[in-house]
PDB file of N, CA, C and O in Angstrom:
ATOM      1  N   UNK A   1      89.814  82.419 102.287  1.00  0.00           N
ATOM      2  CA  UNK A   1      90.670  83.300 101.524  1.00  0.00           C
ATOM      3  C   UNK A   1      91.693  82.522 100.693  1.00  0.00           C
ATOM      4  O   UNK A   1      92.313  83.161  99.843  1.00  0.00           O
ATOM      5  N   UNK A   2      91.892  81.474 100.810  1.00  0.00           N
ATOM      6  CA  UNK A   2      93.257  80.578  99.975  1.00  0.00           C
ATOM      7  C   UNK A   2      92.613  80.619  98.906  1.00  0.00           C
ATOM      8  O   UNK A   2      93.058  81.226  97.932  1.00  0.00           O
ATOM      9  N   UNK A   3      91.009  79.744  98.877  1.00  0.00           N
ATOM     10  CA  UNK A   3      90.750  79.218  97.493  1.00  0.00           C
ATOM     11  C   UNK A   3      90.721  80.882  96.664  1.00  0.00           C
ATOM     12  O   UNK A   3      91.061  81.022  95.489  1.00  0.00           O
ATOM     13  N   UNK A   4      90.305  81.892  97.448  1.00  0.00           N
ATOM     14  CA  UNK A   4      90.245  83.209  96.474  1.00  0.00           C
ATOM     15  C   UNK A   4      91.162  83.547  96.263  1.00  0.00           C
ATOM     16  O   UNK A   4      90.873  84.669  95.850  1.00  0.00           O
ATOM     17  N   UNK A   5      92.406  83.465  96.187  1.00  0.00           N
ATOM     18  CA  UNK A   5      93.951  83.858  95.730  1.00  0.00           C
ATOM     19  C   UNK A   5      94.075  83.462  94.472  1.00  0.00           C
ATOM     20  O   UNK A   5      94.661  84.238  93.718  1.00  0.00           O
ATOM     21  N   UNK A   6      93.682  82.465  94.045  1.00  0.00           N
ATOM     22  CA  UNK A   6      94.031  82.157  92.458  1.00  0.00           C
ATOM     23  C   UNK A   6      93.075  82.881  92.087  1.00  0.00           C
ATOM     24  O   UNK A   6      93.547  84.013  91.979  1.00  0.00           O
ATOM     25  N   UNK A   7      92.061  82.894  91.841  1.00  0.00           N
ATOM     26  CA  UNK A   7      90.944  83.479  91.108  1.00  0.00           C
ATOM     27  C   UNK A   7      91.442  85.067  91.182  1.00  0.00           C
ATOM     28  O   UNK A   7      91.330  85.545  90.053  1.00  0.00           O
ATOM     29  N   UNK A   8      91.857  85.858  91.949  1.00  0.00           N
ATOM     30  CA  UNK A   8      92.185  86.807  92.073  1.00  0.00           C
ATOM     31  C   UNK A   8      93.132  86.940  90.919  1.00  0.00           C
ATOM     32  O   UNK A   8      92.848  87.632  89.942  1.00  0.00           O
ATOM     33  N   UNK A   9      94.359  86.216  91.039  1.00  0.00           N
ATOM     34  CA  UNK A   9      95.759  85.953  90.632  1.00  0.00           C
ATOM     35  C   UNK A   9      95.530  85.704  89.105  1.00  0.00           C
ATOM     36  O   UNK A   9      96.324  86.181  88.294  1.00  0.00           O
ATOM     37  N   UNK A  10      94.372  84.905  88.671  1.00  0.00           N
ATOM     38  CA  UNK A  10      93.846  84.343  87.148  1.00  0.00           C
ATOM     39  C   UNK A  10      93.100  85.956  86.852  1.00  0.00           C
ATOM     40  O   UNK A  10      93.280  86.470  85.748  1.00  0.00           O
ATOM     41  N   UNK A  11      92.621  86.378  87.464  1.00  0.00           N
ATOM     42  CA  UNK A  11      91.998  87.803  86.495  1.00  0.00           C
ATOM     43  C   UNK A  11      92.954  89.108  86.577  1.00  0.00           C
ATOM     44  O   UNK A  11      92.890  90.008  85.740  1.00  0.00           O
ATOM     45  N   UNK A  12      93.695  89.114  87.489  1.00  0.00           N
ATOM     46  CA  UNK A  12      94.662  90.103  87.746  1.00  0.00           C
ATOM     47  C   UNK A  12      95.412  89.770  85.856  1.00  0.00           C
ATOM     48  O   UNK A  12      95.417  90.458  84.835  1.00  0.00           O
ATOM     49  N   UNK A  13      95.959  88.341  86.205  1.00  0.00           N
ATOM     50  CA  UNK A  13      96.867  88.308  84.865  1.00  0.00           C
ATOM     51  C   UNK A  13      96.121  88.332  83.481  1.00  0.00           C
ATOM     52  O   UNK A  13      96.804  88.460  82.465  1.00  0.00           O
ATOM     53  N   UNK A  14      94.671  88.207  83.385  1.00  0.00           N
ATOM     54  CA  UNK A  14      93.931  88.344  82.222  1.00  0.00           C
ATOM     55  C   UNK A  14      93.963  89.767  81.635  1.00  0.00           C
ATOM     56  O   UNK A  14      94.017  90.169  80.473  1.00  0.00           O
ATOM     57  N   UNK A  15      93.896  90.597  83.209  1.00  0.00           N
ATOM     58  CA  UNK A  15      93.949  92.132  83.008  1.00  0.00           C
ATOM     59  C   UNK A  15      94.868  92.510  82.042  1.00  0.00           C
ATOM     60  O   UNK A  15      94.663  92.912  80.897  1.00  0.00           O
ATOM     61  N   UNK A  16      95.837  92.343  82.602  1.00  0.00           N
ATOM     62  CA  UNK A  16      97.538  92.456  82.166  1.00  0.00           C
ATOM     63  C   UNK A  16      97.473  91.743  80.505  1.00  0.00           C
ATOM     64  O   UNK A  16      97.841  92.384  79.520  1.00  0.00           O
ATOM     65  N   UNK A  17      97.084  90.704  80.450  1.00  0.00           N
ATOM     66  CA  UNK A  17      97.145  90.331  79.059  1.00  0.00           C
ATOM     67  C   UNK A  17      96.030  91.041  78.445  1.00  0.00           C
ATOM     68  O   UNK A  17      96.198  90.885  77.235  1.00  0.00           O
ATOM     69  N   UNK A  18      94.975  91.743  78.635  1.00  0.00           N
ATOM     70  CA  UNK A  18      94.025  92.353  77.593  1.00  0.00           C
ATOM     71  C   UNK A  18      94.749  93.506  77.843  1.00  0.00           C
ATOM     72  O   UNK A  18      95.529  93.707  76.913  1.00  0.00           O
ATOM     73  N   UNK A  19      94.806  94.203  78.562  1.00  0.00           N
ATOM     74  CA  UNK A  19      95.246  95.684  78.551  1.00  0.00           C
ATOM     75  C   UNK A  19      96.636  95.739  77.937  1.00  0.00           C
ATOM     76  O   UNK A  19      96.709  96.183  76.791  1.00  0.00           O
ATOM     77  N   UNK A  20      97.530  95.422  78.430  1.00  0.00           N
ATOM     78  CA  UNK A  20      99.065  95.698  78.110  1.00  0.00           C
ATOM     79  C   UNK A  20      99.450  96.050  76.259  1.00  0.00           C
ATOM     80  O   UNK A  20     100.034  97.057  75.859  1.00  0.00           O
ATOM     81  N   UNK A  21      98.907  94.867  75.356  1.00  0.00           N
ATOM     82  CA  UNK A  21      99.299  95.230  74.072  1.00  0.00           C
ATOM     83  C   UNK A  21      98.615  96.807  73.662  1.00  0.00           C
ATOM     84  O   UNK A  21      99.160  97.583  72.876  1.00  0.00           O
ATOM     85  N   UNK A  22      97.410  97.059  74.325  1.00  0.00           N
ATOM     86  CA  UNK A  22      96.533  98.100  73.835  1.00  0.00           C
ATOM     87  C   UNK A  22      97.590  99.718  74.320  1.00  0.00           C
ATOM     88  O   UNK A  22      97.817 100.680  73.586  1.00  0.00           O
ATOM     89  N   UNK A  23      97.939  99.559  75.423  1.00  0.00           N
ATOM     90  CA  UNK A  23      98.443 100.579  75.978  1.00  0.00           C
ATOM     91  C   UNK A  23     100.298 101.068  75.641  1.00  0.00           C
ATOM     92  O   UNK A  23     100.776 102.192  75.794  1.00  0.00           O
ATOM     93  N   UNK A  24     101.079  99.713  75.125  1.00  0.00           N
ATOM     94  CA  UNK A  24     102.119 100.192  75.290  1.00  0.00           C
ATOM     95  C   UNK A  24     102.675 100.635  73.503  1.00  0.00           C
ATOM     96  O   UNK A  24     103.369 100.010  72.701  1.00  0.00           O
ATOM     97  N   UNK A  25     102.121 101.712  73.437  1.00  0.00           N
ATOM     98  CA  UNK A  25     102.068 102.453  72.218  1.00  0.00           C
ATOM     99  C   UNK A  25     103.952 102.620  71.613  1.00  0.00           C
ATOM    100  O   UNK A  25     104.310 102.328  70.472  1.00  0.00           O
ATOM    101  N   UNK A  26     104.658 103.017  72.449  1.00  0.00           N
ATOM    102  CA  UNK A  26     106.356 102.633  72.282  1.00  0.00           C
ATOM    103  C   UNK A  26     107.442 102.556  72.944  1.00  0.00           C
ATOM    104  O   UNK A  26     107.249 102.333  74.139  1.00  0.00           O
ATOM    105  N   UNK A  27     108.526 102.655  72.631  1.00  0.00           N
ATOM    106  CA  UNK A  27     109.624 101.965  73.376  1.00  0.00           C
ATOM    107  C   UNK A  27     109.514 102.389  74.898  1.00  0.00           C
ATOM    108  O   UNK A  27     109.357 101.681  75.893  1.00  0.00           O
ATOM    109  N   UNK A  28     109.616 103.478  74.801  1.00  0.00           N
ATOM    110  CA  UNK A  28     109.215 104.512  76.242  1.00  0.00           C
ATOM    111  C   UNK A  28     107.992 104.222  77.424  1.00  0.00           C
ATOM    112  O   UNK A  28     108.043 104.409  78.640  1.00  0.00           O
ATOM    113  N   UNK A  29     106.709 103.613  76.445  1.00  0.00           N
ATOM    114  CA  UNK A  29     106.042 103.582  77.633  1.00  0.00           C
ATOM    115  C   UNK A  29     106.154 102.014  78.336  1.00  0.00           C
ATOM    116  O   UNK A  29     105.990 101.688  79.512  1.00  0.00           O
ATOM    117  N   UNK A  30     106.492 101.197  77.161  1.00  0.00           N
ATOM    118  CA  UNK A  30     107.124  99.746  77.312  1.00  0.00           C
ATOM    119  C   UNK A  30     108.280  99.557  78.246  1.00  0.00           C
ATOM    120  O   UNK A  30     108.349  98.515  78.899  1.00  0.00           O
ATOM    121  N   UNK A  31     109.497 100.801  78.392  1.00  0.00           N
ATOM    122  CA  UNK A  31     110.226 100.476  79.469  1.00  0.00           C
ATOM    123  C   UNK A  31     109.821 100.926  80.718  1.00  0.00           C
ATOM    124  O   UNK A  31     110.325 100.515  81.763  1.00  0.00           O
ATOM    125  N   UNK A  32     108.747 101.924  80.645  1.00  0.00           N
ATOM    126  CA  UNK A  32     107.745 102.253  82.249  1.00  0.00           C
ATOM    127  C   UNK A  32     107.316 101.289  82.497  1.00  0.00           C
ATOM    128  O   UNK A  32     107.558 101.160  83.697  1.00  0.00           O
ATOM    129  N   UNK A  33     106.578 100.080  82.023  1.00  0.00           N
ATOM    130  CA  UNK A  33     105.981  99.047  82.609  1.00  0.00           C
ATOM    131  C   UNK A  33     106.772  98.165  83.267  1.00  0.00           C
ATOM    132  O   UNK A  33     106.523  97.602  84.333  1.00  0.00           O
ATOM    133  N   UNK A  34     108.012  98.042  82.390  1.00  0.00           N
ATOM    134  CA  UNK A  34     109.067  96.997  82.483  1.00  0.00           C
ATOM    135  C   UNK A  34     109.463  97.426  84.118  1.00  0.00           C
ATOM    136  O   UNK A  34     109.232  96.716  85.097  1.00  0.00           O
ATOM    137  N   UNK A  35     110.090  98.721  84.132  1.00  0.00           N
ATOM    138  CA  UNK A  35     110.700  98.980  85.322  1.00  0.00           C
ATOM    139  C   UNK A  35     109.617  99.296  86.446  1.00  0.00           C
ATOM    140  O   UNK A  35     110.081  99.396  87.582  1.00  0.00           O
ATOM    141  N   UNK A  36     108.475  99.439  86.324  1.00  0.00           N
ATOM    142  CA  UNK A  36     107.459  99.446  87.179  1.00  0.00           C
ATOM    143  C   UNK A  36     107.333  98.139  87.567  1.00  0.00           C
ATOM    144  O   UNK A  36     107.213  98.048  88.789  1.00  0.00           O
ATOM    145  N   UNK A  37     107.309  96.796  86.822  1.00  0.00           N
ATOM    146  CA  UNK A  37     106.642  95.566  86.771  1.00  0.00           C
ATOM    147  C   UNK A  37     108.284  95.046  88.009  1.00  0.00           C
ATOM    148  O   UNK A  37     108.178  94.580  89.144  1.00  0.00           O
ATOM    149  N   UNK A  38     109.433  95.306  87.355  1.00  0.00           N
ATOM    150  CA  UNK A  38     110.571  95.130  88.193  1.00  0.00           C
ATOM    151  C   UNK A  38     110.233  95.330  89.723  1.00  0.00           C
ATOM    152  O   UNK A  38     110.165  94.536  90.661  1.00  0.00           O
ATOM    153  N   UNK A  39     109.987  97.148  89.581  1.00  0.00           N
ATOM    154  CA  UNK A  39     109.775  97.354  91.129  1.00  0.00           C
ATOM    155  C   UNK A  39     109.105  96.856  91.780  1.00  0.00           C
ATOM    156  O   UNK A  39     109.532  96.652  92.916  1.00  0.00           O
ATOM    157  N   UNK A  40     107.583  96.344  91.422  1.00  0.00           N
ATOM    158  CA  UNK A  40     106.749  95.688  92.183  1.00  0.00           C
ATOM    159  C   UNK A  40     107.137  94.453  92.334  1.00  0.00           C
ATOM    160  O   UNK A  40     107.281  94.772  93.515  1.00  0.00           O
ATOM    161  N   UNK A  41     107.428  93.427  92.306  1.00  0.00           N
ATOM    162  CA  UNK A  41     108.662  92.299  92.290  1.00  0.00           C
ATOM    163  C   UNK A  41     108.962  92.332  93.276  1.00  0.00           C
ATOM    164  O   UNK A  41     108.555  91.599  94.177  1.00  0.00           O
ATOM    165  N   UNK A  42     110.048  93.516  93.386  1.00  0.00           N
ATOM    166  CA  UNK A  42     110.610  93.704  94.965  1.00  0.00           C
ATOM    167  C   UNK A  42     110.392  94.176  95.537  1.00  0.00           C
ATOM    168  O   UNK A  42     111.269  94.805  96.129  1.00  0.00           O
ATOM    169  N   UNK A  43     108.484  94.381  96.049  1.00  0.00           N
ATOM    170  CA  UNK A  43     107.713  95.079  96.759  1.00  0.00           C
ATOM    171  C   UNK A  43     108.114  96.333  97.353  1.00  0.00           C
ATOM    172  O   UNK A  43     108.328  96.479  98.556  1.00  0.00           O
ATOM    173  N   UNK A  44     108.260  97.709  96.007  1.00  0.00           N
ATOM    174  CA  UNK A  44     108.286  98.500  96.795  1.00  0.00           C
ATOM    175  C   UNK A  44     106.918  98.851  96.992  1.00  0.00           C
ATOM    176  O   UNK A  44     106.052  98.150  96.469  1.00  0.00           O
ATOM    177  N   UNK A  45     106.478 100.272  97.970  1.00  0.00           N
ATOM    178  CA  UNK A  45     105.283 100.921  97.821  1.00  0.00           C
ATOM    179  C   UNK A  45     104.606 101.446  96.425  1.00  0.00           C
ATOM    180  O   UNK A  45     105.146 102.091  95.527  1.00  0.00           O
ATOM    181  N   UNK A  46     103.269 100.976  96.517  1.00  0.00           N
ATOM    182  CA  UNK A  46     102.935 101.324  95.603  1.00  0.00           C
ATOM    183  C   UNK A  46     102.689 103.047  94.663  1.00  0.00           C
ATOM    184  O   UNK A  46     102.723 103.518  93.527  1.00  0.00           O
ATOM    185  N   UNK A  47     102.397 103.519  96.370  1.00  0.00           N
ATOM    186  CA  UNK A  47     102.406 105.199  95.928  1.00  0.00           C
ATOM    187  C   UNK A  47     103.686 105.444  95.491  1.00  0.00           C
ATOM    188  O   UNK A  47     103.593 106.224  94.544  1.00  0.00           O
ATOM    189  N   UNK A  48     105.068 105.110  95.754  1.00  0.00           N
ATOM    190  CA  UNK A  48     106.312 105.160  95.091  1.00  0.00           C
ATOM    191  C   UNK A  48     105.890 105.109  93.618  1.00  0.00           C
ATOM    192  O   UNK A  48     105.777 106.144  92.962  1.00  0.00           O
ATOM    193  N   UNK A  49     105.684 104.028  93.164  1.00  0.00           N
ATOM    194  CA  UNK A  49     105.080 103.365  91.862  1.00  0.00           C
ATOM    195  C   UNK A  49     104.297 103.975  90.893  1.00  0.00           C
ATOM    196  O   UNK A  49     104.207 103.657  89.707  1.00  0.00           O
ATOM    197  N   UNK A  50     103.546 105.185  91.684  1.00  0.00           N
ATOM    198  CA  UNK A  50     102.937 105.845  91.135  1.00  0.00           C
ATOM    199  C   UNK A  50     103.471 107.060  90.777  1.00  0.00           C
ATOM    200  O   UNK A  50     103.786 107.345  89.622  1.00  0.00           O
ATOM    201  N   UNK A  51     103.599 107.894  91.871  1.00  0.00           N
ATOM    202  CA  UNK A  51     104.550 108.718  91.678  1.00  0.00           C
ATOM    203  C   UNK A  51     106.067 108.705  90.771  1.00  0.00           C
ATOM    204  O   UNK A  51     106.482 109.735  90.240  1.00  0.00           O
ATOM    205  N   UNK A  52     106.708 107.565  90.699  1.00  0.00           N
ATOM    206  CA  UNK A  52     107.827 107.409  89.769  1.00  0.00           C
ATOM    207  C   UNK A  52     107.383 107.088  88.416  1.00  0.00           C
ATOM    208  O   UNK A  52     108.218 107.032  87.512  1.00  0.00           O
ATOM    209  N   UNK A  53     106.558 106.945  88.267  1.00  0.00           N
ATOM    210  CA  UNK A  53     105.535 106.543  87.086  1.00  0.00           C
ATOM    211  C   UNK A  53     105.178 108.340  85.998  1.00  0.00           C
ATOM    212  O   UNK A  53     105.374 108.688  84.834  1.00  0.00           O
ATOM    213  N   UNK A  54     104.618 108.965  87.184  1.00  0.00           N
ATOM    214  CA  UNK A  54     103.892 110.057  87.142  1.00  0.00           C
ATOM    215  C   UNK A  54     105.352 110.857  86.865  1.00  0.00           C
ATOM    216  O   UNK A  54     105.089 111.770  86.082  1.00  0.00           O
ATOM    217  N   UNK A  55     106.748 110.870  87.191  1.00  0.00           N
ATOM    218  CA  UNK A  55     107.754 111.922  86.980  1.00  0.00           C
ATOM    219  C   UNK A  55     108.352 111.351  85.531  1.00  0.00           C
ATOM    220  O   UNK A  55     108.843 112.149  84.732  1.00  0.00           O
ATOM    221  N   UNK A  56     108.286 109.974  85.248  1.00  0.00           N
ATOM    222  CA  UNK A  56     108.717 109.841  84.097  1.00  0.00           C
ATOM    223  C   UNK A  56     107.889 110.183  82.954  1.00  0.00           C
ATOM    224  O   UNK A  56     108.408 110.790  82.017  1.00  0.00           O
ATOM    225  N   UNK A  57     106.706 109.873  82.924  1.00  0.00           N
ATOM    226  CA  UNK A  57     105.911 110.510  82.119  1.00  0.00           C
ATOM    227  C   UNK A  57     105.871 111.857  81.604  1.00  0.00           C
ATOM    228  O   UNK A  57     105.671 112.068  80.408  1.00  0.00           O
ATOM    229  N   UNK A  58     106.116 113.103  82.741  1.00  0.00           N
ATOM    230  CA  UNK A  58     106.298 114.461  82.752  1.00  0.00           C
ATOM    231  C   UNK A  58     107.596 114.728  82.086  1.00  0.00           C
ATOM    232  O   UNK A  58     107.760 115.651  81.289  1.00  0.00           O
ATOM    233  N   UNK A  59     108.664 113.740  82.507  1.00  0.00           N
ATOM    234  CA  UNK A  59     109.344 114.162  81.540  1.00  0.00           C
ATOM    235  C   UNK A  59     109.614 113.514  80.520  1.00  0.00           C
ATOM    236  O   UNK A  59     110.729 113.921  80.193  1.00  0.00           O
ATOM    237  N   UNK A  60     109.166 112.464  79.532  1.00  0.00           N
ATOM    238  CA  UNK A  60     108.877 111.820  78.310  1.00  0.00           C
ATOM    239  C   UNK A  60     108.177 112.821  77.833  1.00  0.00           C
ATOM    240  O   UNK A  60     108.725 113.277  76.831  1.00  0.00           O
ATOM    241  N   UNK A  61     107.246 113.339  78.100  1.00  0.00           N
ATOM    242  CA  UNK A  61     106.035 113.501  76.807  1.00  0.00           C
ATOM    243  C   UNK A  61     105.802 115.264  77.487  1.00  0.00           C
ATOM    244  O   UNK A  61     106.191 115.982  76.566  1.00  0.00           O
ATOM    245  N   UNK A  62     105.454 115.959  78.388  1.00  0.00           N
ATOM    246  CA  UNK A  62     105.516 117.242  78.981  1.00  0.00           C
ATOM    247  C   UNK A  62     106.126 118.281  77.832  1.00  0.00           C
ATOM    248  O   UNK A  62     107.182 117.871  77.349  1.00  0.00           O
ATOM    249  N   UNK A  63     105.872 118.962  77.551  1.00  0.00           N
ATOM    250  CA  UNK A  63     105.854 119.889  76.548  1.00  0.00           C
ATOM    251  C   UNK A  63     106.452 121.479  76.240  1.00  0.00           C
ATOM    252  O   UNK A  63     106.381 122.141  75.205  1.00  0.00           O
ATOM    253  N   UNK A  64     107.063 121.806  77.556  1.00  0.00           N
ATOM    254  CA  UNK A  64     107.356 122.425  78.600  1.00  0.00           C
ATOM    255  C   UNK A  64     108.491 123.749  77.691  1.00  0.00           C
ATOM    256  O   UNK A  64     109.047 124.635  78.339  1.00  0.00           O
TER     257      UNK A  64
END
């Protein structure tokens, strides 16, 4: 499992560099990543992550 940590760690961050320019369309969804990318940092849960993800969105863009 050691030697598979980088390899993991090298495509995880390839992800992040192909996806990220495609997805962060403006300021708003650019500071969701930011403060998502923060939280995971300081390992919170990820279902947190999701869910806080999922309430900002609803109220950014929700139509209501």
């Amino acid at each position: 499992m050691t030697a598979v940590r980088p390899a993991i760690v090298a495509l995880l961050a390839y992800v992040v560099y192909d996806v990220f320019p495609h997805n962060i369309l403006n300021w708003h969804t650019g500071l969701i990543a930011v403060i998502v990318f923060v939280l995971a940092v300081l390992h919170r849960h990820p279902a947190l992550l999701i869910v806080l993800c999922a309430a900002a969105g609803i109220l950014l863009y929700a139509r209501i």
